[in-house]
Backbone as XML, in Angstrom:
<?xml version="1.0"?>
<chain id="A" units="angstrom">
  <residue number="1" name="UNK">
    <atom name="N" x="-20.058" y="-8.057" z="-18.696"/>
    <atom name="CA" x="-19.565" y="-8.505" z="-19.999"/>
    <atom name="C" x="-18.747" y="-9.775" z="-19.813"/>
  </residue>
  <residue number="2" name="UNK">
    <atom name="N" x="-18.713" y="-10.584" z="-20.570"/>
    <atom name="CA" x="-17.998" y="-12.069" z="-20.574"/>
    <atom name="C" x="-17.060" y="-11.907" z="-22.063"/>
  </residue>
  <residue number="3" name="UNK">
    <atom name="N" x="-16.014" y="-12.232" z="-21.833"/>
    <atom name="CA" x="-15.413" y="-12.419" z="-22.978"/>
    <atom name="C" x="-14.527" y="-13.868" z="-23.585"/>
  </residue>
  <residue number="4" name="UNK">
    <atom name="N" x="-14.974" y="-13.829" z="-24.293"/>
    <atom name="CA" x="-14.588" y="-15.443" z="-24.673"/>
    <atom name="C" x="-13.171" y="-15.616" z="-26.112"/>
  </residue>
  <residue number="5" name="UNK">
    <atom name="N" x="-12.440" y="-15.602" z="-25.720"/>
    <atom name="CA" x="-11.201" y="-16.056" z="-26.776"/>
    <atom name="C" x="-10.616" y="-17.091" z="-27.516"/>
  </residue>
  <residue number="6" name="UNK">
    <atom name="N" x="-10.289" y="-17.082" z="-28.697"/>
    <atom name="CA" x="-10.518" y="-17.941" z="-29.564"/>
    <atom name="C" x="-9.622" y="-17.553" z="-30.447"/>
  </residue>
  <residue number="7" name="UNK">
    <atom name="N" x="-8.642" y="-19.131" z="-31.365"/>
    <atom name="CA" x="-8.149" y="-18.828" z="-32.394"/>
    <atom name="C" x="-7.267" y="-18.855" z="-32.321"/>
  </residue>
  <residue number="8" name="UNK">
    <atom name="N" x="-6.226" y="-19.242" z="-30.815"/>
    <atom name="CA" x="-4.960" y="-19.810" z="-31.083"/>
    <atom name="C" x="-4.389" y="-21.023" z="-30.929"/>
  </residue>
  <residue number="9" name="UNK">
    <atom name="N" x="-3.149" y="-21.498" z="-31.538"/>
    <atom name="CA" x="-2.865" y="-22.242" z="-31.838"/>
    <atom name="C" x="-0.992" y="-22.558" z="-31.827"/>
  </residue>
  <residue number="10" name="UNK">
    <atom name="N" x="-0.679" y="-23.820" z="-32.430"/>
    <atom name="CA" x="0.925" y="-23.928" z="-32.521"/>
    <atom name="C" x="1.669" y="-23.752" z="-33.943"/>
  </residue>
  <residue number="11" name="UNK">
    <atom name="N" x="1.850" y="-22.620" z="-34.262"/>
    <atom name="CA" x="2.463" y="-22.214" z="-35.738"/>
    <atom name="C" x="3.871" y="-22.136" z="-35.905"/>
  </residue>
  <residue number="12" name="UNK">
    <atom name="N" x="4.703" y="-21.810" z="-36.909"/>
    <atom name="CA" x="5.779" y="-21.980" z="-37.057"/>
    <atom name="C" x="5.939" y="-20.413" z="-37.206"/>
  </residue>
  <residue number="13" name="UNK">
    <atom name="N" x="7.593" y="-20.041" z="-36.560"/>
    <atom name="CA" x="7.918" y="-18.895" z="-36.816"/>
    <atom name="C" x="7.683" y="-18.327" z="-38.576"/>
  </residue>
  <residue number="14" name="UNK">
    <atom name="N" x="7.017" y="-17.134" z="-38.805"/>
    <atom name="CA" x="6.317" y="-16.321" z="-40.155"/>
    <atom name="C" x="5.352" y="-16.850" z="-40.442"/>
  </residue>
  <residue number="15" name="UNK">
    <atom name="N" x="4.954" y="-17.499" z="-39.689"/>
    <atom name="CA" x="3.412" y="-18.131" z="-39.846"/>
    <atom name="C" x="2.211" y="-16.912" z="-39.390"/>
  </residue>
  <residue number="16" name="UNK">
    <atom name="N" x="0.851" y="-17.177" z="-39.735"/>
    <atom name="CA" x="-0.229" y="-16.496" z="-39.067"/>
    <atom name="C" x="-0.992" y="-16.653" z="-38.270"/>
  </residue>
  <residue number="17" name="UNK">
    <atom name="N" x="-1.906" y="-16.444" z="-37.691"/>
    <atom name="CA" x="-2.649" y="-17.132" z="-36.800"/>
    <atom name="C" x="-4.006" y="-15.412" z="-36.840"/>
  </residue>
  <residue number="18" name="UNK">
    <atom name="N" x="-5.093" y="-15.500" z="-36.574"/>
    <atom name="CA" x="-6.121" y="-14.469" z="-36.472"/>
    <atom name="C" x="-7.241" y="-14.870" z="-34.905"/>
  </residue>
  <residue number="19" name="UNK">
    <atom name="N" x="-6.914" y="-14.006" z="-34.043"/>
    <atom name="CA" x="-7.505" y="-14.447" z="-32.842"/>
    <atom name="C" x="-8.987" y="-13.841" z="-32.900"/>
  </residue>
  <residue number="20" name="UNK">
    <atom name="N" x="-9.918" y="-14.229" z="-32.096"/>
    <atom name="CA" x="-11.433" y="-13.572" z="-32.062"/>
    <atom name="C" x="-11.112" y="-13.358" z="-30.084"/>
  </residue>
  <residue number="21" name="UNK">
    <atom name="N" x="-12.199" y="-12.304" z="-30.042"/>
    <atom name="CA" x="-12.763" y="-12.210" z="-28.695"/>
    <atom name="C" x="-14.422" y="-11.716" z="-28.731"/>
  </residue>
  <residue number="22" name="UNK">
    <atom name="N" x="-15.088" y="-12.800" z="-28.618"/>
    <atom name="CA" x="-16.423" y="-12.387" z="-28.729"/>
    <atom name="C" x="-16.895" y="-12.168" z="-27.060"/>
  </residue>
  <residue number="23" name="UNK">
    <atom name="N" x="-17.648" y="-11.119" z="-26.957"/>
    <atom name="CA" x="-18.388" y="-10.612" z="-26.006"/>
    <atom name="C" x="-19.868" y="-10.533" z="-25.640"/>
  </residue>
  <residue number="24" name="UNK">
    <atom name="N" x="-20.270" y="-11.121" z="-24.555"/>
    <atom name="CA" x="-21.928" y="-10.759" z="-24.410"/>
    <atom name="C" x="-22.026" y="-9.227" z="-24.044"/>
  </residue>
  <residue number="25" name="UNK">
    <atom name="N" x="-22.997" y="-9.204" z="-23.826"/>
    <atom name="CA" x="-23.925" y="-7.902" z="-22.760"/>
    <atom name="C" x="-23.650" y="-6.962" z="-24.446"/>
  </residue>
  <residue number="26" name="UNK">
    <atom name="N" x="-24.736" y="-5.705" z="-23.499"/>
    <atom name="CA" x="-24.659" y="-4.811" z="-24.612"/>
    <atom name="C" x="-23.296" y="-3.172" z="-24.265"/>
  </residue>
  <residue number="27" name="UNK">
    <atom name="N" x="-22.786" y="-3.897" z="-23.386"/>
    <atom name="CA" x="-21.804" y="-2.563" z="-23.516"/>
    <atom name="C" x="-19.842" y="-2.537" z="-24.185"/>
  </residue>
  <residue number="28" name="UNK">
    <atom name="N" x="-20.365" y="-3.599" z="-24.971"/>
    <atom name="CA" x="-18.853" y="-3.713" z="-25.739"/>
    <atom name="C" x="-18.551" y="-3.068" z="-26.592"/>
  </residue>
  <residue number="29" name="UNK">
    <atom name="N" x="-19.665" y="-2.009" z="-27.669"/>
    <atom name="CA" x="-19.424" y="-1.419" z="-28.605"/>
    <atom name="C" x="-18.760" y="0.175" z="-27.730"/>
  </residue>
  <residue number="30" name="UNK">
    <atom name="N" x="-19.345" y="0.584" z="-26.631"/>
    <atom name="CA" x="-18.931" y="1.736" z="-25.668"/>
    <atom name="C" x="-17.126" y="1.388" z="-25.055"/>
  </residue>
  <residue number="31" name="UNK">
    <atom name="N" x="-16.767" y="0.607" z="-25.088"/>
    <atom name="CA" x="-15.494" y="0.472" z="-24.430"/>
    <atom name="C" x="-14.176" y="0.429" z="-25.417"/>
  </residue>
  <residue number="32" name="UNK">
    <atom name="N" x="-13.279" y="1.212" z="-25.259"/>
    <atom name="CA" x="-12.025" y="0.774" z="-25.834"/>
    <atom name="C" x="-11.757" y="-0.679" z="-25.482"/>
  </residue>
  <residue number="33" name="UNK">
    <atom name="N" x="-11.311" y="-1.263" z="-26.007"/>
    <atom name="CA" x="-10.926" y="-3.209" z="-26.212"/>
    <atom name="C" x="-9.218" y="-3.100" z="-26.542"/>
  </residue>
  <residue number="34" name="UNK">
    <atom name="N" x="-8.809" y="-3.873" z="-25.904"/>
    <atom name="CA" x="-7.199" y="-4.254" z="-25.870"/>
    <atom name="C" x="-7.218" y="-5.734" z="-26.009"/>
  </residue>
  <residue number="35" name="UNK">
    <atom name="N" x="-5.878" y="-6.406" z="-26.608"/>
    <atom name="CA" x="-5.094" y="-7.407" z="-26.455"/>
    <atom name="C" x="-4.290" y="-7.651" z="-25.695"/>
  </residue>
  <residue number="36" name="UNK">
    <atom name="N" x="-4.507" y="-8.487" z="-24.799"/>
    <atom name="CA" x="-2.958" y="-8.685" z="-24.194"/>
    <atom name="C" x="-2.345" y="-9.872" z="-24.051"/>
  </residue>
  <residue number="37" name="UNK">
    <atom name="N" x="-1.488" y="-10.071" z="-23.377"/>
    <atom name="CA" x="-0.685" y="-11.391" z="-23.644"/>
    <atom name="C" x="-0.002" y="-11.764" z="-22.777"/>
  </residue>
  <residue number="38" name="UNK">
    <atom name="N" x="0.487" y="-13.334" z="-22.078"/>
    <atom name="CA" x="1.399" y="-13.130" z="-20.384"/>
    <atom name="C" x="2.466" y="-14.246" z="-21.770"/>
  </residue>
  <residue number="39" name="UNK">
    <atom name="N" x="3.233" y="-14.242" z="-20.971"/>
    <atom name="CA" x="4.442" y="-15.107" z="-21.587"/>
    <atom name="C" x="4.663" y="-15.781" z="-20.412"/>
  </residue>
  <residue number="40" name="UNK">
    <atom name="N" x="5.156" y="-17.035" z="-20.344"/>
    <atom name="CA" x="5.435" y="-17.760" z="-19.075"/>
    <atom name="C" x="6.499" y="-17.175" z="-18.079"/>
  </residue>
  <residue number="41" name="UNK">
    <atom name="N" x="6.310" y="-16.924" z="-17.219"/>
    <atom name="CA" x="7.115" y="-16.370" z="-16.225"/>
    <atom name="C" x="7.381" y="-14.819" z="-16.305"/>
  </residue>
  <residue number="42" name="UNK">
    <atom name="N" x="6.428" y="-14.349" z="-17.249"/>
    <atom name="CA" x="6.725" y="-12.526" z="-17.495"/>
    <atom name="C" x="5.093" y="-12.086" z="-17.109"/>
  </residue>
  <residue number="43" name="UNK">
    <atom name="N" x="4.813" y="-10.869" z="-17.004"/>
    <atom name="CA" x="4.016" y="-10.130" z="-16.468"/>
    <atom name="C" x="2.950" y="-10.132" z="-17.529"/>
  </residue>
  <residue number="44" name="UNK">
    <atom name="N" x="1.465" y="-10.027" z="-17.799"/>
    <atom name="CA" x="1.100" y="-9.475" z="-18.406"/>
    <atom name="C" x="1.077" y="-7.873" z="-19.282"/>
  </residue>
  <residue number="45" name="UNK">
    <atom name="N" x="1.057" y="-8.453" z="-20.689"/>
    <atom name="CA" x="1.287" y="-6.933" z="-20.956"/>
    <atom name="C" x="-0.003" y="-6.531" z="-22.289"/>
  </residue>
  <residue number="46" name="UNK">
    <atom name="N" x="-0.161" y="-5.157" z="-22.536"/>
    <atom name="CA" x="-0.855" y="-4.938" z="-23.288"/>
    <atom name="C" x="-0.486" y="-4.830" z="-25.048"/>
  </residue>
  <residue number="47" name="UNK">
    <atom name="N" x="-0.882" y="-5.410" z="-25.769"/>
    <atom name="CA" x="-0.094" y="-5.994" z="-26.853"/>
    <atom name="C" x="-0.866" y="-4.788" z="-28.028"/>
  </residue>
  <residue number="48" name="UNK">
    <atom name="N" x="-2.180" y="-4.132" z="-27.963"/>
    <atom name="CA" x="-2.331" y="-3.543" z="-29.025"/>
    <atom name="C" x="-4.113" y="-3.275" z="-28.344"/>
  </residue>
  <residue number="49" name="UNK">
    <atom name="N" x="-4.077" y="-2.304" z="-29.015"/>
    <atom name="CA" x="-6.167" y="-1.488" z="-28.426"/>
    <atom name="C" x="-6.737" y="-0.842" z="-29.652"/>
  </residue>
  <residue number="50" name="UNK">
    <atom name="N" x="-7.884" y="-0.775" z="-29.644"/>
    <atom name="CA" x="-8.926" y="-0.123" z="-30.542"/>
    <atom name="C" x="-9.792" y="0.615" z="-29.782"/>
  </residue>
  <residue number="51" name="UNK">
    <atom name="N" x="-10.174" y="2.003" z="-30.512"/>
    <atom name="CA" x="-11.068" y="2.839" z="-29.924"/>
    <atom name="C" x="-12.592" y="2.324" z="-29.952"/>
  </residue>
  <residue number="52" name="UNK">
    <atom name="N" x="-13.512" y="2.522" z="-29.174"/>
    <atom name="CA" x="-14.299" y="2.013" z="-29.502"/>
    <atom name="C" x="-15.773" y="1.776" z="-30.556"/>
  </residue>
  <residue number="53" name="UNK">
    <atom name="N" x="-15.035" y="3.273" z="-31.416"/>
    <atom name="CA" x="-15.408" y="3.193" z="-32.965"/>
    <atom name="C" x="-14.609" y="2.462" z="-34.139"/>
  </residue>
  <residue number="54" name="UNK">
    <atom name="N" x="-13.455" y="2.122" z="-33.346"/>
    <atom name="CA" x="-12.617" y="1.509" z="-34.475"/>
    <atom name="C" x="-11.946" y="2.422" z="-34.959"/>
  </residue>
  <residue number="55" name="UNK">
    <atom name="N" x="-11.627" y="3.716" z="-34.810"/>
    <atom name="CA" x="-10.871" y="4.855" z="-35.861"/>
    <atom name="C" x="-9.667" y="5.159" z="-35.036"/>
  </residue>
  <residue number="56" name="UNK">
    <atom name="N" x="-9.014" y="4.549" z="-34.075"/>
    <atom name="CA" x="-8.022" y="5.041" z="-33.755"/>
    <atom name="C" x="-7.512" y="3.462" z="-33.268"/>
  </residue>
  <residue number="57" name="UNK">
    <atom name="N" x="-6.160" y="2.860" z="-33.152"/>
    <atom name="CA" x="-5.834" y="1.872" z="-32.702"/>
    <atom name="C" x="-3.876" y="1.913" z="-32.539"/>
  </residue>
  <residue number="58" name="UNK">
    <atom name="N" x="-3.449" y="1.514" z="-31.500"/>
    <atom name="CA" x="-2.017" y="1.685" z="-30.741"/>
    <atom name="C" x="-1.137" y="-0.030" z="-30.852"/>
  </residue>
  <residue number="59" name="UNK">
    <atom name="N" x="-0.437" y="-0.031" z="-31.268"/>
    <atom name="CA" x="0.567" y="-0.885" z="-30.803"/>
    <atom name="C" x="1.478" y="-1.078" z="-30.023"/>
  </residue>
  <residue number="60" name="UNK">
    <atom name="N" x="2.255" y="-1.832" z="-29.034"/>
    <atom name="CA" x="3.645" y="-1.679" z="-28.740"/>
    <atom name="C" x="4.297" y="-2.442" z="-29.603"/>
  </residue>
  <residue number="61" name="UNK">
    <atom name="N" x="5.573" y="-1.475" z="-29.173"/>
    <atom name="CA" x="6.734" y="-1.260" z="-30.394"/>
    <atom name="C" x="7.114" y="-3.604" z="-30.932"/>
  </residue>
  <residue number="62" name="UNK">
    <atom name="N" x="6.932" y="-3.846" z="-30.562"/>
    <atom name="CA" x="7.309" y="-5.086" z="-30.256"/>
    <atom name="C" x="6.442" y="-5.936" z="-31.704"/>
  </residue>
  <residue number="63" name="UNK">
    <atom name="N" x="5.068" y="-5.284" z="-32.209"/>
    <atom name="CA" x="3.884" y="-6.366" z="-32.519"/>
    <atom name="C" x="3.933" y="-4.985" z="-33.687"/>
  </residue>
  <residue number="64" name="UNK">
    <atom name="N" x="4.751" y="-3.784" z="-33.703"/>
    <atom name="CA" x="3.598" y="-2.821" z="-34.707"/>
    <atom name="C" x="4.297" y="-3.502" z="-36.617"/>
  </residue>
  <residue number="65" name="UNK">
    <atom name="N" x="3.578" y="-3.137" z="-36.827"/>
    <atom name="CA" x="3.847" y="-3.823" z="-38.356"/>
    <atom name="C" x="3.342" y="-5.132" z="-38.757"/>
  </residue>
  <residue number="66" name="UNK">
    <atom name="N" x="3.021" y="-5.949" z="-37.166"/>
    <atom name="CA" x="3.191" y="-7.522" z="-38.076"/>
    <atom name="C" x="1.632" y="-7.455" z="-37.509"/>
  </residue>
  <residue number="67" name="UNK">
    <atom name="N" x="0.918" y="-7.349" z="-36.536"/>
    <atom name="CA" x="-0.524" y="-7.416" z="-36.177"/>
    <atom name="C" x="-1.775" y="-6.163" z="-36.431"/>
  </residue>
  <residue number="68" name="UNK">
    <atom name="N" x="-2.736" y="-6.471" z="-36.398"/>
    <atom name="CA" x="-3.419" y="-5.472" z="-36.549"/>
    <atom name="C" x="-4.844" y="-5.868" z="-35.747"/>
  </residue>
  <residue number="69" name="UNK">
    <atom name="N" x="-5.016" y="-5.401" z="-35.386"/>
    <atom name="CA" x="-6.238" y="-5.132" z="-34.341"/>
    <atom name="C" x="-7.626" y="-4.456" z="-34.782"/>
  </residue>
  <residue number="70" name="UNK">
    <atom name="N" x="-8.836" y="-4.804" z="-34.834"/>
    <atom name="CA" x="-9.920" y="-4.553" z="-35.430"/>
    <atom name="C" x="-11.107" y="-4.990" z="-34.912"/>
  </residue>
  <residue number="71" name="UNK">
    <atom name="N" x="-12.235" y="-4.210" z="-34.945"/>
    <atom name="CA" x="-13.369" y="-5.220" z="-34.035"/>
    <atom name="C" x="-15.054" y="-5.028" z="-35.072"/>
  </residue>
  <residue number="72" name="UNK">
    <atom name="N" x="-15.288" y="-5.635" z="-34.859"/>
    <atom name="CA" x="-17.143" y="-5.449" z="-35.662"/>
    <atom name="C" x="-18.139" y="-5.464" z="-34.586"/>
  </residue>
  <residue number="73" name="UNK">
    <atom name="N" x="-18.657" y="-4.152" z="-33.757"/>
    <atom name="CA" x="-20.017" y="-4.129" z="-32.922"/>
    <atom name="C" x="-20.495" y="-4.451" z="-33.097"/>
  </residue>
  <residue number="74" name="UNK">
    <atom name="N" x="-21.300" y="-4.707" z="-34.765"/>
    <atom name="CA" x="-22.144" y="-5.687" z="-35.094"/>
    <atom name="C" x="-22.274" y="-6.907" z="-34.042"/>
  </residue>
  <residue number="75" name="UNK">
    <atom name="N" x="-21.089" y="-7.209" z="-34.169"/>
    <atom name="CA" x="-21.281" y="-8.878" z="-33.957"/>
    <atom name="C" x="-20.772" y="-8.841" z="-32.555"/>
  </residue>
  <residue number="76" name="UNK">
    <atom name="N" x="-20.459" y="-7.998" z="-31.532"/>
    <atom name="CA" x="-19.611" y="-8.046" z="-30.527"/>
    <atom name="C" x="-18.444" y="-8.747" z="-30.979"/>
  </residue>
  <residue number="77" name="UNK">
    <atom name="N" x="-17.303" y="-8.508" z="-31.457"/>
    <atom name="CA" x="-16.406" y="-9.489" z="-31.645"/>
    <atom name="C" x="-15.251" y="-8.312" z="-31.844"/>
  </residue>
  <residue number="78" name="UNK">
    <atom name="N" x="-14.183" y="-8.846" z="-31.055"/>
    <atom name="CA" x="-12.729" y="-7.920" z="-31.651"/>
    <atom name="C" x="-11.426" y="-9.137" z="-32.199"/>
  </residue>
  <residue number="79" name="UNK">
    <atom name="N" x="-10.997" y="-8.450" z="-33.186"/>
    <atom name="CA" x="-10.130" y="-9.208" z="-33.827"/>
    <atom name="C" x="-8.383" y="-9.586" z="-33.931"/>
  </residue>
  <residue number="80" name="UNK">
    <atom name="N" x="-7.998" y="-9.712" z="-34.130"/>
    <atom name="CA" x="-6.309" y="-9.678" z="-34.067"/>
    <atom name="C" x="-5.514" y="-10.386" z="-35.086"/>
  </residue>
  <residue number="81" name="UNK">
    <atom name="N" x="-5.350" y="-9.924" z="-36.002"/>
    <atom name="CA" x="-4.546" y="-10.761" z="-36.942"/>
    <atom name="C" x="-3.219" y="-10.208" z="-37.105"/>
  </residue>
  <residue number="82" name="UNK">
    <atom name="N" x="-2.517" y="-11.816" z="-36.731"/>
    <atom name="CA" x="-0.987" y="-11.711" z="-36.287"/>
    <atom name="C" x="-0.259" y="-12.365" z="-37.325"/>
  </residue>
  <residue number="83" name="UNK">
    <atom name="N" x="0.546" y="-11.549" z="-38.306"/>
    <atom name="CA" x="1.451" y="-12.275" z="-39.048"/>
    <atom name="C" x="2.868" y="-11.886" z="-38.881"/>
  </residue>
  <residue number="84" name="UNK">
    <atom name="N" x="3.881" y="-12.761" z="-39.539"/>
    <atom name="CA" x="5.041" y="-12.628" z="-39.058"/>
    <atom name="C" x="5.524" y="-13.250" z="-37.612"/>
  </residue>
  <residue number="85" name="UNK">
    <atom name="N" x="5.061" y="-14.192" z="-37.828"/>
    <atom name="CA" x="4.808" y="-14.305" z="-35.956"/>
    <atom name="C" x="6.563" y="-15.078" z="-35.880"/>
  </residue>
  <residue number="86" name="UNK">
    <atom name="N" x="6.584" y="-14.874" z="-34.805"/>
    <atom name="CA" x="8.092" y="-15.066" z="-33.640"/>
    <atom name="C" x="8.078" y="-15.575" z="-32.447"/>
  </residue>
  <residue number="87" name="UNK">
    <atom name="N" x="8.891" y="-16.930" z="-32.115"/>
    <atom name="CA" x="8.983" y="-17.234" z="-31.114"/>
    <atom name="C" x="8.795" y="-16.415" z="-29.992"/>
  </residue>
  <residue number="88" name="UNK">
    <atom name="N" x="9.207" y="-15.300" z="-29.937"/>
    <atom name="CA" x="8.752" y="-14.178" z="-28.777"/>
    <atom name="C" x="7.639" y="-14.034" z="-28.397"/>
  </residue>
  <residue number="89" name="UNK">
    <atom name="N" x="6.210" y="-14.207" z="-29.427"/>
    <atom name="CA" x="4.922" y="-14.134" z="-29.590"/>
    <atom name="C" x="4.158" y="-15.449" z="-28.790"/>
  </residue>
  <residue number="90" name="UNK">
    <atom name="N" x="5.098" y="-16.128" z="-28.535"/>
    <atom name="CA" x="4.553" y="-17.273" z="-27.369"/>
    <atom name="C" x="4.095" y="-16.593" z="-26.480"/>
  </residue>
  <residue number="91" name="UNK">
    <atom name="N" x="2.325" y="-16.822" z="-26.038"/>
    <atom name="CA" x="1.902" y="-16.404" z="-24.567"/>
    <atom name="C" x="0.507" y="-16.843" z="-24.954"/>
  </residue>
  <residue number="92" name="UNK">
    <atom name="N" x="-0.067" y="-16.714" z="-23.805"/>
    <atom name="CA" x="-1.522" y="-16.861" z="-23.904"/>
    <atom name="C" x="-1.627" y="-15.004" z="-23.937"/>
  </residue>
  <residue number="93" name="UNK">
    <atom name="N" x="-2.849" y="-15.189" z="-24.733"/>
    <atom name="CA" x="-3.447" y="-14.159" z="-25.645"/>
    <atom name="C" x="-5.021" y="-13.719" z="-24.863"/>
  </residue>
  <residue number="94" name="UNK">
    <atom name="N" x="-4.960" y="-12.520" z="-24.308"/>
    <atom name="CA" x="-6.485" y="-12.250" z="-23.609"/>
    <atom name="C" x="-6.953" y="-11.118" z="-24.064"/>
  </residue>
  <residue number="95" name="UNK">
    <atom name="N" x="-8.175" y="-10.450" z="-24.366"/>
    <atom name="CA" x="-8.611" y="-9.521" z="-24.280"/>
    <atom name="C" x="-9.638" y="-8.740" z="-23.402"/>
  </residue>
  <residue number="96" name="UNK">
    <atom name="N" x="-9.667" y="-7.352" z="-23.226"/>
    <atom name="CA" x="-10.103" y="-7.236" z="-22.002"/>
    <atom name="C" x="-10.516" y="-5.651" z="-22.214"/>
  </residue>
  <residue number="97" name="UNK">
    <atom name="N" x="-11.266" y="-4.108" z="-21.598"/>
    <atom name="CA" x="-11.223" y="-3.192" z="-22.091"/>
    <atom name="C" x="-10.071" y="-2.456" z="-21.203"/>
  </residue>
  <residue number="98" name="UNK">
    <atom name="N" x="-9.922" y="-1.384" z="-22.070"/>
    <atom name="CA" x="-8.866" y="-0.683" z="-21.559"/>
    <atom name="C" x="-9.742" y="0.696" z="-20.724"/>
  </residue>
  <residue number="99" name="UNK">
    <atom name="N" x="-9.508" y="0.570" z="-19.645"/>
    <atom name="CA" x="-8.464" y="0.219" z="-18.878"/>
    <atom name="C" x="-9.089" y="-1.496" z="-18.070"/>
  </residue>
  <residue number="100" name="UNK">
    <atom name="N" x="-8.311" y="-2.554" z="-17.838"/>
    <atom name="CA" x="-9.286" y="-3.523" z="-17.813"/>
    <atom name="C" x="-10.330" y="-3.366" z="-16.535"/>
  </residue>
  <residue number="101" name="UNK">
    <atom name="N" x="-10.688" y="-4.690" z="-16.398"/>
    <atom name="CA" x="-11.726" y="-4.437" z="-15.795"/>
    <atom name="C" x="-11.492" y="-6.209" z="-15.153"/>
  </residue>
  <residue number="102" name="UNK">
    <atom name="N" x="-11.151" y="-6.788" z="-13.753"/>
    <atom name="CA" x="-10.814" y="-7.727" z="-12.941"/>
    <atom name="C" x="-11.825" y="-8.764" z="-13.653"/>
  </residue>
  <residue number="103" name="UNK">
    <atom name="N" x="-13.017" y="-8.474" z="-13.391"/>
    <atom name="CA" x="-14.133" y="-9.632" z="-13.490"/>
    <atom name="C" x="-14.304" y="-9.584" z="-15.394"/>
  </residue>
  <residue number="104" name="UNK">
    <atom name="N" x="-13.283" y="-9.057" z="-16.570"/>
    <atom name="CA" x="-13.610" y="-9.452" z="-17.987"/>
    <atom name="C" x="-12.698" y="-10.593" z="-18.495"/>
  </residue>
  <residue number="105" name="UNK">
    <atom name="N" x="-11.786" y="-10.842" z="-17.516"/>
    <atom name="CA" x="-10.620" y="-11.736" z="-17.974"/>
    <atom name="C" x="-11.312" y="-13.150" z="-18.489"/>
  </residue>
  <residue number="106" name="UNK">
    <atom name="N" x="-11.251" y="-13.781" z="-19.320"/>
    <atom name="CA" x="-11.660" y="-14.985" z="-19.368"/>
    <atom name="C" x="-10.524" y="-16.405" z="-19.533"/>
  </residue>
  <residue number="107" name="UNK">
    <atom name="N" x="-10.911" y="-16.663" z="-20.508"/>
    <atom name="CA" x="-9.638" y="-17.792" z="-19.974"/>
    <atom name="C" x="-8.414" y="-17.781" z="-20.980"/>
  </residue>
  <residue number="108" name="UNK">
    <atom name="N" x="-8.746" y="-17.174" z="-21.642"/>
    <atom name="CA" x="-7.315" y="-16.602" z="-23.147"/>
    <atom name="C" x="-7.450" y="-17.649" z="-24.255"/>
  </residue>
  <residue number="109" name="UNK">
    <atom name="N" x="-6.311" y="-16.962" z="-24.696"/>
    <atom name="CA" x="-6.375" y="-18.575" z="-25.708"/>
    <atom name="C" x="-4.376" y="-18.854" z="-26.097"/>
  </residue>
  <residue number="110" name="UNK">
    <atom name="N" x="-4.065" y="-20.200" z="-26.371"/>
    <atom name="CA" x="-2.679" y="-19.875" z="-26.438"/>
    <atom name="C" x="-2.081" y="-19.897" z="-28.084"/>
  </residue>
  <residue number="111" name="UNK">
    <atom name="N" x="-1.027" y="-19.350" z="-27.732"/>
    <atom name="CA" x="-0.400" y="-19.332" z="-28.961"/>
    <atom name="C" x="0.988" y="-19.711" z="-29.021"/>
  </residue>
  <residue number="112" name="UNK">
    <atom name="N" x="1.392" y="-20.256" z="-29.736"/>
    <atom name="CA" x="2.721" y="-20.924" z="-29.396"/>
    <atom name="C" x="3.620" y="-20.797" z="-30.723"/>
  </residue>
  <residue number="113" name="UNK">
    <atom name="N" x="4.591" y="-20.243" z="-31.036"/>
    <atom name="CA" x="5.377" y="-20.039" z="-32.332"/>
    <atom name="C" x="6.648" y="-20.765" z="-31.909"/>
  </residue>
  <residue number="114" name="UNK">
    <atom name="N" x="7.046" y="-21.940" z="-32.992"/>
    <atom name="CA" x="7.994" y="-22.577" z="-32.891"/>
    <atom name="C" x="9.238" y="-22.299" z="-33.890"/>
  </residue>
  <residue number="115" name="UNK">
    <atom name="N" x="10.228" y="-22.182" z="-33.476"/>
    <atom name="CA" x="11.260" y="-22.073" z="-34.080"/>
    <atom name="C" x="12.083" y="-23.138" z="-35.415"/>
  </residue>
</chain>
């Protein structure tokens, strides 16, 4: 599977931004799918997941209320729409399945919320 990320950008704090992660191959509709996110000089972390029917989906405490996480098999594509956004929300933005998988990382995309 290859995953390709898309959709961020430099917004102002309460601004929005809606990320894509489109995927080849045919086994993306079978996998739970996560968001995650590195912040400069902090660890990667997992920012929010979807089951891989879409009927169940987790936040950390940090993102719950302002993002929401969603994907369409149809199209291979998982979604992320982030509002309320906060300087804190600075990081590059990756998605990947849960639990990941070394060789799905692709190259992220960034996001940058200015104060």
């Amino acid at each position: 599977v290859q995953l390709v990320e898309s959709g961020g950008g430099l917004v102002q704090a309460g601004g929005s931004l809606r990320l894509s992660c489109a995927a080849s191959g045919s086994t993306f509709s079978i996998n739970v799918m996560g968001w995650y996110r590195q912040a400069p000089g902090k660890q990667r972390e997992l920012v929010a997941f979807i089951t891989s029917g879409g009927g169940r989906t987790h936040y950390v405490d940090s993102v719950k209320g302002r993002f929401t996480i969603s994907r369409d098999n149809a199209k291979n594509t998982m979604y992320l729409q982030m509002n309320s956004l906060k300087p804190e929300d600075t990081a590059v933005y990756y998605c990947n399945s849960i639990p990941f998988r070394p060789n799905y990382w692709g190259q992220g995309t960034q996001v940058t919320v200015s104060s």
